[in-house]
LUMROTI-748705 format. One record per residue (C-alpha): residue in three letters; x, y, z. Coordinates in steps of 0.001 Angstrom, whole numbers, plus 500000, padded with zeros to 6 digits. Each point is the difference from the previous one (the first is absolute). Layout:
<atoms>
<atom code="ala" u="X" v="Y" w="Z"/>
...
</atoms>
This chain:
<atoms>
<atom code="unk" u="799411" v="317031" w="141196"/>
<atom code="unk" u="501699" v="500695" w="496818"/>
<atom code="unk" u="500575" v="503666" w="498654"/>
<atom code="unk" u="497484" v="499871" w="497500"/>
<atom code="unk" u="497454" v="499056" w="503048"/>
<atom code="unk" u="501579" v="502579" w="501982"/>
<atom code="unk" u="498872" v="502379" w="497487"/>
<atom code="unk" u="496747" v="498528" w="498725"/>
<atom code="unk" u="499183" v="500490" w="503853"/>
<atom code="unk" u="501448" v="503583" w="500202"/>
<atom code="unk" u="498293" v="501251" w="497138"/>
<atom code="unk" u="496838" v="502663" w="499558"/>
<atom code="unk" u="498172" v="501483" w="497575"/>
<atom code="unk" u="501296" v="503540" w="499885"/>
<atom code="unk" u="496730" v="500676" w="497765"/>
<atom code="unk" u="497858" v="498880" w="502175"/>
<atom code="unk" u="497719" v="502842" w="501105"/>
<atom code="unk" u="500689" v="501457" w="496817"/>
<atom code="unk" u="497564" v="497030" w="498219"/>
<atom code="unk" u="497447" v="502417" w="501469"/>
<atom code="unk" u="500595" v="502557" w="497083"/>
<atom code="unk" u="497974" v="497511" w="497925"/>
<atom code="unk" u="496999" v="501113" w="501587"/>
<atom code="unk" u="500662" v="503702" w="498606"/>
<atom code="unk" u="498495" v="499679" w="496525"/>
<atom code="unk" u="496638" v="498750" w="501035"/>
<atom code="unk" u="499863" v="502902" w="502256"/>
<atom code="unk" u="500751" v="502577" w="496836"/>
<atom code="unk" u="495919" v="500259" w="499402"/>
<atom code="unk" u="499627" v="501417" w="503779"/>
<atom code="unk" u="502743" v="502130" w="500064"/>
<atom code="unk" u="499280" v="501720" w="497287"/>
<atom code="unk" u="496557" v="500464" w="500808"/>
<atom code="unk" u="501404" v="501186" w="503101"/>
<atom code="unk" u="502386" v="502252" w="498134"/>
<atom code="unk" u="497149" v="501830" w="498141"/>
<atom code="unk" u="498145" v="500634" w="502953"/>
<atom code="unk" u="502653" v="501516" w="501284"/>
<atom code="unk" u="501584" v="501869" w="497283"/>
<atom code="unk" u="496927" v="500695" w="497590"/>
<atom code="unk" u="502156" v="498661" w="497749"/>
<atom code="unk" u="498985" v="497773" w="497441"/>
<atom code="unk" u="503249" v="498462" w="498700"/>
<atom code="unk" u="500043" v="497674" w="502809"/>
<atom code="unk" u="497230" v="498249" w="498598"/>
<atom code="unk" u="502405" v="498781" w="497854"/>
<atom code="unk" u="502564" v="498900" w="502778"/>
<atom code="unk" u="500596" v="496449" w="498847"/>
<atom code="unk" u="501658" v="500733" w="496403"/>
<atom code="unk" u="501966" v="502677" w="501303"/>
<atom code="unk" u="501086" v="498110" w="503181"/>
<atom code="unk" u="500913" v="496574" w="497322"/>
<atom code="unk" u="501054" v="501751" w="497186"/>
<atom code="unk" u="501706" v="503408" w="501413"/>
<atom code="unk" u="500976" v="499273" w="503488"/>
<atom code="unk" u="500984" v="496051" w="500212"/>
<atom code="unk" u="503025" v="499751" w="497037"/>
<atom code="unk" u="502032" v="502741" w="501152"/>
<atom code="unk" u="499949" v="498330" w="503537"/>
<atom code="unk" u="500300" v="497135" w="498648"/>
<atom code="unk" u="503300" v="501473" w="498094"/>
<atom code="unk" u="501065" v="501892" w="503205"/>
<atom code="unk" u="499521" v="496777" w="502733"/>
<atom code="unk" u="501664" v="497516" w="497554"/>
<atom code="unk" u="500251" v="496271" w="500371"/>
<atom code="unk" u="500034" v="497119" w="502635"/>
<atom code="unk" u="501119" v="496379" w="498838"/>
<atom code="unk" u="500253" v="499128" w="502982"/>
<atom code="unk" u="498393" v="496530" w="500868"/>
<atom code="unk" u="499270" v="498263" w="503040"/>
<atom code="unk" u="501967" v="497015" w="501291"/>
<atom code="unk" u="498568" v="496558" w="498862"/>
<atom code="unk" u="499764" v="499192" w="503668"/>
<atom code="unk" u="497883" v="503271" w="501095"/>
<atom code="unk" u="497689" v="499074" w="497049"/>
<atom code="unk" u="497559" v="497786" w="501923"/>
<atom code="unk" u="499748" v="502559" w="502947"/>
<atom code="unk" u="499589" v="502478" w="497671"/>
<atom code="unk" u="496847" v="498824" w="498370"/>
<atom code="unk" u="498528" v="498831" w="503321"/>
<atom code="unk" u="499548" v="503439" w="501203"/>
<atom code="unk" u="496255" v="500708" w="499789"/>
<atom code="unk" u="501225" v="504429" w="499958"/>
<atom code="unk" u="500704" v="499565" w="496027"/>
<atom code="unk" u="496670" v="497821" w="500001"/>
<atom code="unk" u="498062" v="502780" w="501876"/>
<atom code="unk" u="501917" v="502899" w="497167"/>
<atom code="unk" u="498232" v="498528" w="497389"/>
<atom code="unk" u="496639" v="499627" w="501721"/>
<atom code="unk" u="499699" v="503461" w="500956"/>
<atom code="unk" u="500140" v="500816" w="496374"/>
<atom code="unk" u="496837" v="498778" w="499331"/>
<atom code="unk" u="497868" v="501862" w="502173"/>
<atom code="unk" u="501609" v="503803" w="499043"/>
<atom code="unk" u="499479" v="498869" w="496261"/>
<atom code="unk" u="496530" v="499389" w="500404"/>
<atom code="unk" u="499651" v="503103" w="502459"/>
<atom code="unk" u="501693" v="502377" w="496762"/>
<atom code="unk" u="497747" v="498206" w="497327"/>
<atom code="unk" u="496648" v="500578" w="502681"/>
<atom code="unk" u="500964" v="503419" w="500889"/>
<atom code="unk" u="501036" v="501352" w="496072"/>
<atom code="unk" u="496548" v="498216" w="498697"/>
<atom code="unk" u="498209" v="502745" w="502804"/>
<atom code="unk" u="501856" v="502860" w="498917"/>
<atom code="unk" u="499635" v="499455" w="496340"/>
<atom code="unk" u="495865" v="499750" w="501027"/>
<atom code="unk" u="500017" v="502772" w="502242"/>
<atom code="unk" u="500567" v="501977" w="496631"/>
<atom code="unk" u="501697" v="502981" w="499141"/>
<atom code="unk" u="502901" v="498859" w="498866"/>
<atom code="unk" u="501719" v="500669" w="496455"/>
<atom code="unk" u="500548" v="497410" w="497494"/>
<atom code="unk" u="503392" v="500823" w="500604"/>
<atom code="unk" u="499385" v="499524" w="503782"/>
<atom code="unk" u="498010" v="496644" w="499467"/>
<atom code="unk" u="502658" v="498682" w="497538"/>
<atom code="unk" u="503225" v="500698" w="503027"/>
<atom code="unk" u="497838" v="498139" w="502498"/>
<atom code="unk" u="499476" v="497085" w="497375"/>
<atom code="unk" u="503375" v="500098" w="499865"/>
<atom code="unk" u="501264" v="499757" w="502969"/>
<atom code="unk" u="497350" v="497665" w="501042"/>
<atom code="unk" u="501113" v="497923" w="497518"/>
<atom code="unk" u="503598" v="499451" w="501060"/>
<atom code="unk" u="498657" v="499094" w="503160"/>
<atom code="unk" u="498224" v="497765" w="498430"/>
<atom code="unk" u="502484" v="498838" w="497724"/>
<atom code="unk" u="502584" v="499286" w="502806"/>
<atom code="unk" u="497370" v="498279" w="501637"/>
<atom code="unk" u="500482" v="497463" w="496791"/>
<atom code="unk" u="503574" v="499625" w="501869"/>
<atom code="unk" u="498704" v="499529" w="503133"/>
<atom code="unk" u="498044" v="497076" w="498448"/>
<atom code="unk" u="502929" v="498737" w="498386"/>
<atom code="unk" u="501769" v="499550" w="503347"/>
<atom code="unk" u="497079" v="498784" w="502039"/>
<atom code="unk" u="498364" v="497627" w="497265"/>
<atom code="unk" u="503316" v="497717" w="500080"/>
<atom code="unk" u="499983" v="499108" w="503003"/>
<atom code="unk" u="498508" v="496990" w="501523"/>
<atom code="unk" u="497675" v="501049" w="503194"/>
<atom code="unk" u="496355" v="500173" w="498309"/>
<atom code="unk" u="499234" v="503728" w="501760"/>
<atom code="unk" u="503066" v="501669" w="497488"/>
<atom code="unk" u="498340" v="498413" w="497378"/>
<atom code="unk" u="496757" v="501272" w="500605"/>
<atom code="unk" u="501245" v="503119" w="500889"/>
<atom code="unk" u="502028" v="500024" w="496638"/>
<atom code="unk" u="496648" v="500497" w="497784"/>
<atom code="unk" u="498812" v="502673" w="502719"/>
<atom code="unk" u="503043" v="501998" w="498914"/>
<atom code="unk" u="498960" v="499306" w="496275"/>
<atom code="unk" u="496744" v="500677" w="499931"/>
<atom code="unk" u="500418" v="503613" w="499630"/>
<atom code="unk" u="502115" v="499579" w="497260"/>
<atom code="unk" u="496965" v="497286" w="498281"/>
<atom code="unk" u="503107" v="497756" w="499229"/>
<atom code="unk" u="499480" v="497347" w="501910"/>
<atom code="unk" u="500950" v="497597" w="497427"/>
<atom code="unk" u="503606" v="501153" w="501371"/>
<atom code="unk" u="499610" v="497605" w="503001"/>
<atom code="unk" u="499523" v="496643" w="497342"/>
<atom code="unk" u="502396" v="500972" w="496966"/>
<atom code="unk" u="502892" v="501478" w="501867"/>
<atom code="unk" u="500507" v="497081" w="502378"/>
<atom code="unk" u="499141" v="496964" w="497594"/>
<atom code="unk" u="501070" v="501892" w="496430"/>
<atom code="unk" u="502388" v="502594" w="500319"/>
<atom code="unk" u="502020" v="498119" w="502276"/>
<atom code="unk" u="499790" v="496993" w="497725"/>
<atom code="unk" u="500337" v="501539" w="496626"/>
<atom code="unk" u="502476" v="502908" w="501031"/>
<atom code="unk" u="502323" v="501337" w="497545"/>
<atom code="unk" u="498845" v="497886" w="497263"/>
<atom code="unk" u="497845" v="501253" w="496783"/>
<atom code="unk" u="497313" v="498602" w="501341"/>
<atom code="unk" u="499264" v="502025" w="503146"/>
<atom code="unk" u="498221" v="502817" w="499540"/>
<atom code="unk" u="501488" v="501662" w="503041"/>
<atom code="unk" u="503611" v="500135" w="498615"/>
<atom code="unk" u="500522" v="502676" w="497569"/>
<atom code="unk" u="502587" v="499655" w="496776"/>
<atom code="unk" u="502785" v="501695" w="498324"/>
<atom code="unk" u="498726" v="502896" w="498064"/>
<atom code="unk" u="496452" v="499872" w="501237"/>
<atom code="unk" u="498661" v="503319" w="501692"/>
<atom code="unk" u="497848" v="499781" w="502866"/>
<atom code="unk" u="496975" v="501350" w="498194"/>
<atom code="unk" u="500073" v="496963" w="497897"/>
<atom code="unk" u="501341" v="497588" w="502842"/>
<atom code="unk" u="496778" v="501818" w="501787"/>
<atom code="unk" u="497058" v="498101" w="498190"/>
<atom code="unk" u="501879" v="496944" w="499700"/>
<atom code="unk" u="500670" v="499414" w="503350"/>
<atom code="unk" u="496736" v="501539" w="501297"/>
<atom code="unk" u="497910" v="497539" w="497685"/>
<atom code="unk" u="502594" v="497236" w="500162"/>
<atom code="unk" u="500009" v="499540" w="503890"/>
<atom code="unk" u="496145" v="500583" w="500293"/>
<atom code="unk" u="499718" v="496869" w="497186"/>
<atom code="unk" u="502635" v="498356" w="502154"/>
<atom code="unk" u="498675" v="499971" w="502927"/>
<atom code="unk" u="496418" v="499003" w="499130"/>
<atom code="unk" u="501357" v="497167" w="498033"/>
<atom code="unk" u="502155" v="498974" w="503260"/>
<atom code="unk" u="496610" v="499977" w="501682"/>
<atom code="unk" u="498302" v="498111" w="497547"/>
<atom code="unk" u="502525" v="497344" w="499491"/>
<atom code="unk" u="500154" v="499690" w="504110"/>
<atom code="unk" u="496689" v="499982" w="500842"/>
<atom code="unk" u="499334" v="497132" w="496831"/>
<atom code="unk" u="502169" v="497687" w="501527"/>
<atom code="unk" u="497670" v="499860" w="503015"/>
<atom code="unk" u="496690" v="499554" w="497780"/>
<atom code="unk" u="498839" v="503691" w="499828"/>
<atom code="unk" u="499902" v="502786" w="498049"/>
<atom code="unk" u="501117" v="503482" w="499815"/>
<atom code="unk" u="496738" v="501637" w="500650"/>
<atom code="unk" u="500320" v="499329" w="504067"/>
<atom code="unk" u="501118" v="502154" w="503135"/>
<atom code="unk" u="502430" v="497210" w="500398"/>
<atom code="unk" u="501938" v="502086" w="497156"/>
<atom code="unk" u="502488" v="502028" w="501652"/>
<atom code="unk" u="499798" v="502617" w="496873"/>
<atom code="unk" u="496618" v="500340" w="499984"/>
<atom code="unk" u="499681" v="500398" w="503787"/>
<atom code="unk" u="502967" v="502589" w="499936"/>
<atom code="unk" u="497920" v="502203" w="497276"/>
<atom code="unk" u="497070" v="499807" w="502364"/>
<atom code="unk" u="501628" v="501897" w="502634"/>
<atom code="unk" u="500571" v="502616" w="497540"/>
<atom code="unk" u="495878" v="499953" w="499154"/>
<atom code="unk" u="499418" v="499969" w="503526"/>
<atom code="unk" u="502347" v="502942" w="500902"/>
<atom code="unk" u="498923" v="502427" w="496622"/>
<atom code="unk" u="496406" v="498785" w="500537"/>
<atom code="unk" u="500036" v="501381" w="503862"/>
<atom code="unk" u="501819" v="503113" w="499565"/>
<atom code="unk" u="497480" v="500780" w="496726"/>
<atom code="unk" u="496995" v="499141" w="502422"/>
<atom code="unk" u="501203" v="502684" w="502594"/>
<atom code="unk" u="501802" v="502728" w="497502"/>
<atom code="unk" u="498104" v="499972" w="497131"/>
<atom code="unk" u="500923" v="498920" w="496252"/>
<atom code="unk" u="502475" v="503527" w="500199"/>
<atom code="unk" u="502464" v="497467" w="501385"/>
<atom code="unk" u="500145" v="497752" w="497140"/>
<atom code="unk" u="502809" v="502074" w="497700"/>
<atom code="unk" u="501841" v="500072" w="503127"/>
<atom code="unk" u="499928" v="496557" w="500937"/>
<atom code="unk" u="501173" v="498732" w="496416"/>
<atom code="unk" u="502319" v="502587" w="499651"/>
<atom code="unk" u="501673" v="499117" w="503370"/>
<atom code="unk" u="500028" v="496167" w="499028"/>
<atom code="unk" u="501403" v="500647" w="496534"/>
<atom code="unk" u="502820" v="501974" w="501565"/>
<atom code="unk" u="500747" v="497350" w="502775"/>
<atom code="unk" u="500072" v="496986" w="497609"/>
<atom code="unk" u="501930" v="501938" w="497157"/>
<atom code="unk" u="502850" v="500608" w="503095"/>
<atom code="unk" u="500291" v="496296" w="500422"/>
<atom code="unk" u="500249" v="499280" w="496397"/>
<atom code="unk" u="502626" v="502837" w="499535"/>
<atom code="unk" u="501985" v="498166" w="503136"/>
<atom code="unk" u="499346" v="496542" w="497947"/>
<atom code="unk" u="501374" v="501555" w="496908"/>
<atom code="unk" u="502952" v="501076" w="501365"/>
<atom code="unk" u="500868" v="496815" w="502468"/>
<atom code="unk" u="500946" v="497723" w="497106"/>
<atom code="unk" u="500373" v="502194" w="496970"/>
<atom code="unk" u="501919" v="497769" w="497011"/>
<atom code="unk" u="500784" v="497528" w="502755"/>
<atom code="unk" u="499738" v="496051" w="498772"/>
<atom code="unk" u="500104" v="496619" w="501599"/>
<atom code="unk" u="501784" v="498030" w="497039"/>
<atom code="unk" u="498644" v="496716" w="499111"/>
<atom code="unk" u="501889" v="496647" w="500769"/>
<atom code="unk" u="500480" v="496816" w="498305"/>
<atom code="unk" u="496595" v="498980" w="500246"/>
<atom code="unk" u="498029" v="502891" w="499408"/>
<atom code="unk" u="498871" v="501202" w="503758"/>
<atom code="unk" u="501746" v="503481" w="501131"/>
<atom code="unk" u="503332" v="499913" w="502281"/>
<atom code="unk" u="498994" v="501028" w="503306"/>
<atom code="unk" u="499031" v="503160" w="501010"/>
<atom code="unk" u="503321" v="501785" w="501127"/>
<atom code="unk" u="501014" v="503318" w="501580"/>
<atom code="unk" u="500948" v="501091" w="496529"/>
<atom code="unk" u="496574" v="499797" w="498857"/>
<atom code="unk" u="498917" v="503198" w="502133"/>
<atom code="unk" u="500999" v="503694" w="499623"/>
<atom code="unk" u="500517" v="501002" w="503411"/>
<atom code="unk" u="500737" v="503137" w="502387"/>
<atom code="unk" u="501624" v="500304" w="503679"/>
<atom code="unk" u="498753" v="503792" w="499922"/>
<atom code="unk" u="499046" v="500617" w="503791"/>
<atom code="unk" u="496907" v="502659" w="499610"/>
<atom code="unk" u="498079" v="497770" w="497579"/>
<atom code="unk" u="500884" v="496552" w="501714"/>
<atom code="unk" u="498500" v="501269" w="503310"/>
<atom code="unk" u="497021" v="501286" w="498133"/>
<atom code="unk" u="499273" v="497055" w="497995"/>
<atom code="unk" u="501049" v="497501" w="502712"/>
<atom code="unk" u="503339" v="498647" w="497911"/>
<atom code="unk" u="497827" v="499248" w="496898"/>
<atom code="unk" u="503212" v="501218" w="498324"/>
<atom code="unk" u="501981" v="496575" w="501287"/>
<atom code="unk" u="498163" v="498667" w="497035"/>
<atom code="unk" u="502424" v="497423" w="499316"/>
<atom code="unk" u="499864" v="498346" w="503458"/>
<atom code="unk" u="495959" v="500062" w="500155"/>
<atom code="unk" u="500123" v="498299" w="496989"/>
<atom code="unk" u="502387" v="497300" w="501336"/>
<atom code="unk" u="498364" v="499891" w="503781"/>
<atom code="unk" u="496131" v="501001" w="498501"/>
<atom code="unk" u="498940" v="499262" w="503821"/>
<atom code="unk" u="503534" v="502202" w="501961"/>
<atom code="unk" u="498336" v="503071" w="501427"/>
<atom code="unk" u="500953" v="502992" w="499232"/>
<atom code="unk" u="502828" v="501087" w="502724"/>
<atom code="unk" u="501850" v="497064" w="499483"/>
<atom code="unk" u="500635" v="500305" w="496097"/>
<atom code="unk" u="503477" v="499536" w="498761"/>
<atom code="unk" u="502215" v="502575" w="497362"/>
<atom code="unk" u="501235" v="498052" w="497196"/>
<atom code="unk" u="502890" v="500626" w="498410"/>
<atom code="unk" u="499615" v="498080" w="496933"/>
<atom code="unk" u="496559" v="502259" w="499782"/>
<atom code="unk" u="499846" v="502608" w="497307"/>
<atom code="unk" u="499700" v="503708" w="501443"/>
<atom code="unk" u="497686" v="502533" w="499491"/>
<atom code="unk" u="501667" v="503608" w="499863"/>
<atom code="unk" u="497346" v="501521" w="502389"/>
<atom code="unk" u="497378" v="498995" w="502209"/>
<atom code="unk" u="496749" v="498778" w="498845"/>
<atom code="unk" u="498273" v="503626" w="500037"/>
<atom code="unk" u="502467" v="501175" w="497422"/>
<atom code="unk" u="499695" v="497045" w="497746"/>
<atom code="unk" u="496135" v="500489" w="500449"/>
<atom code="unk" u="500433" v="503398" w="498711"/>
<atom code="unk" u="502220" v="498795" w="497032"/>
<atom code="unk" u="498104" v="497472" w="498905"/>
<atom code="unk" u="497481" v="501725" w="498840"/>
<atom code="unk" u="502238" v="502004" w="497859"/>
<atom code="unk" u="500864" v="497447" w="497265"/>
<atom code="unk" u="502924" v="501745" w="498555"/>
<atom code="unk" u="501792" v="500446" w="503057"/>
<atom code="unk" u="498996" v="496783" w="501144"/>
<atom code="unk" u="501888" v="498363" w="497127"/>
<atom code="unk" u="502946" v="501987" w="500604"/>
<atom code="unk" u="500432" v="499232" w="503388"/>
<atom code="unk" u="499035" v="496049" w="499969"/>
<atom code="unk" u="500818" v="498805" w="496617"/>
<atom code="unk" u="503482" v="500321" w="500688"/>
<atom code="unk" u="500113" v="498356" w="503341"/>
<atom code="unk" u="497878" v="497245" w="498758"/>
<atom code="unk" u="502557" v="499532" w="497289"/>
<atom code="unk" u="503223" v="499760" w="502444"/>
<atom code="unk" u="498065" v="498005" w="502385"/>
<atom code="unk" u="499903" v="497688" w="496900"/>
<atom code="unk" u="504057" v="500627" w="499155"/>
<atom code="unk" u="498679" v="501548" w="496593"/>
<atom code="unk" u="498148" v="496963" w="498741"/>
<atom code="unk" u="496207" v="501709" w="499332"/>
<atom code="unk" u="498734" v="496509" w="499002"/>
<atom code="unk" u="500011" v="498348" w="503120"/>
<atom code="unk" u="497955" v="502965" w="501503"/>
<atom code="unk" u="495933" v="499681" w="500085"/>
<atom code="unk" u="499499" v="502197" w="496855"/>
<atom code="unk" u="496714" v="501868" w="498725"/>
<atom code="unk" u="498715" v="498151" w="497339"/>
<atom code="unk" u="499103" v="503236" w="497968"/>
<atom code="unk" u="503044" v="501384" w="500144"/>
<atom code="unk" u="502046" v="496794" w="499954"/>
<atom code="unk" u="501505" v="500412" w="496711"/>
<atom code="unk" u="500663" v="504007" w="500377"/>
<atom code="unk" u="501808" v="499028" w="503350"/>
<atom code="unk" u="502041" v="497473" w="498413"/>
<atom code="unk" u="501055" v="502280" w="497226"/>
<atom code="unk" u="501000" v="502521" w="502261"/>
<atom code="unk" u="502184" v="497864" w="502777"/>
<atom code="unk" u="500500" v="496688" w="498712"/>
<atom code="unk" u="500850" v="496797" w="501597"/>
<atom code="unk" u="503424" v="501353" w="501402"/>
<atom code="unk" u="500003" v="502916" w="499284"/>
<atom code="unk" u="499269" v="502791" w="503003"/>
<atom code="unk" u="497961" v="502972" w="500330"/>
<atom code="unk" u="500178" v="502958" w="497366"/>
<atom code="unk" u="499218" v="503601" w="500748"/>
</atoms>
């Protein structure tokens, strides 16, 4: 056997029981429910934002980095063990345990609006990772992940995820036409309607144009969009039923929340990023270049690598313990729960990214994906060439 055998051989995940940590955030809802009954108090309803926001990027600061990758030999083995399979699985049944279990409190009554609003909250990150979850389970081949990828959306009501990320996003990625991939000098709360109206659109139109080809139209249960949104009916509709309309503020608030966290994680995956176009008009191939990514530890083992963005995008199907660091990819500063927080700061935002988006670029703003609006004020202000100002 040759070395590199030797060591493919050798090799072990030394993260490998620490994939479990993924299954933390969907617990947040019980424990702090469990935290209130314990303490009386009612801060821990709101145990989600300050475990993301408050706890997560100073750990994230204090653990550092791992670029380490597996050999190319380990790779197969590696994605053949059903334990990362089983990870992901068990995600889905403490999400819908928190979402259950915060509807009944919120019922129960006597809560705050204050109260009600932190359980939302929380909830909703649950729910909102659960939109990862999805991600990793809905490209894959075996027909259960699938399924089980619009269970984990459902709570979320974005089950239009499942059809547009797979068969748009992945086609149309940093380009302007993808809703999913924000631009140079375009905040989030602009990128935000875009991209929520853009993929729904999308992915009704992939449906449509599928589902013509064999003789029908969109109006069936054959439509993988509309049979995703029915969950969602189904789940709101049966909690209502038993809770009482009380729930309903909760229930939208939660969803709102989750789907807004994977649209802020959208924003920031391919912000100014752009696939240039060749010779004869198609894009170059999608490269790991055209993804911001982050070797962070904390938020990789909670969001099951989705920060090896670059390597998903090459290896869509690669599951998520095997993906590869890039070094050609561009770097995030932080972790994704930092950049989270950022984002929605404009200002800063700018500050922090506009910069790096210009050296990725050696200076040259033009061959960035720009924000039409403010296409002409960015060009005043860097110019092809030309690098950053303060």
């Amino acid at each position: 056997m040759t070395t590199a055998m030797l060591e493919a051989v050798a090799w072990k995940d030394g993260k490998r029981h620490a994939w479990l940590m993924g299954l933390l955030i969907p617990s947040l809802p019980l424990l702090g429910w469990a935290l209130v009954a314990a303490t009386g108090l009612s801060v821990f309803w709101w145990t989600g934002p300050i475990f993301y926001f408050l706890i997560i990027p100073p750990l994230e600061l204090l653990i550092g980095e791992d670029r380490n990758n597996p050999p190319d030999g380990a790779v197969e083995r590696l994605e053949n063990d059903r334990y990362y399979r089983y990870c992901t699985f068990l995600y889905l049944p403490l999400q819908y345990a928190s979402l259950i279990g915060s509807a009944y409190v919120v019922a129960r009554g006597g809560l705050s609006w204050l109260d009600v609003l932190g359980i939302a909250l929380t909830t909703g990150l649950s729910s909102g990772v659960g939109i990862n979850a999805a991600h990793e389970l809905g490209h894959k081949k075996p027909a259960l992940e699938r399924w089980l990828a619009k269970v984990a959306l459902a709570p979320t009501a974005y089950g239009h995820f499942f059809v547009e990320h797979n068969r748009g996003h992945h086609v149309r990625v940093a380009t302007p036409e993808d809703p999913a991939s924000s631009r140079l000098g375009e905040s989030f709360w602009a990128f935000l309607p875009r991209t929520v109206v853009g993929s729904a659109r999308s992915a009704w139109n992939l449906e449509k144009e599928r589902l013509g080809r064999s003789g029908l139209g969109p109006w069936t249960l054959r439509n993988d969009v509309l049979n995703a949104w029915l969950m969602s009916v189904v789940l709101f509709g049966g909690l209502i039923l038993w809770l009482g309309p009380v729930i309903i503020p909760f229930l939208l608030i939660q969803a709102a929340y989750g789907f807004m966290l994977l649209e802020v994680v959208n924003y920031l995956e391919h912000y100014g990023l752009v696939r240039q176009k060749q010779a004869d008009g198609r894009y170059e191939r999608c490269q790991p270049q055209h993804s911001w990514n982050s070797n962070h530890v904390v938020t990789n083992l909670l969001l099951y690598h989705l920060q090896r963005h670059s390597d998903h995008h090459t290896n869509p199907t690669r599951r998520y313990q095997a993906l590869r660091h890039f070094e050609q990819s561009p770097q995030l500063p932080s972790g994704y729960a930092s950049m989270v927080a950022l984002a929605y700061i404009p200002p800063l935002w700018r500050w922090v990214m506009d910069r790096r988006v210009l050296a990725h670029y050696q200076g040259d703003v033009t061959r960035a994906n720009v924000y039409p609006p403010q296409r002409r004020k960015i060009l005043a202000r860097y110019g092809a060439g030309a690098g950053p100002r303060d």
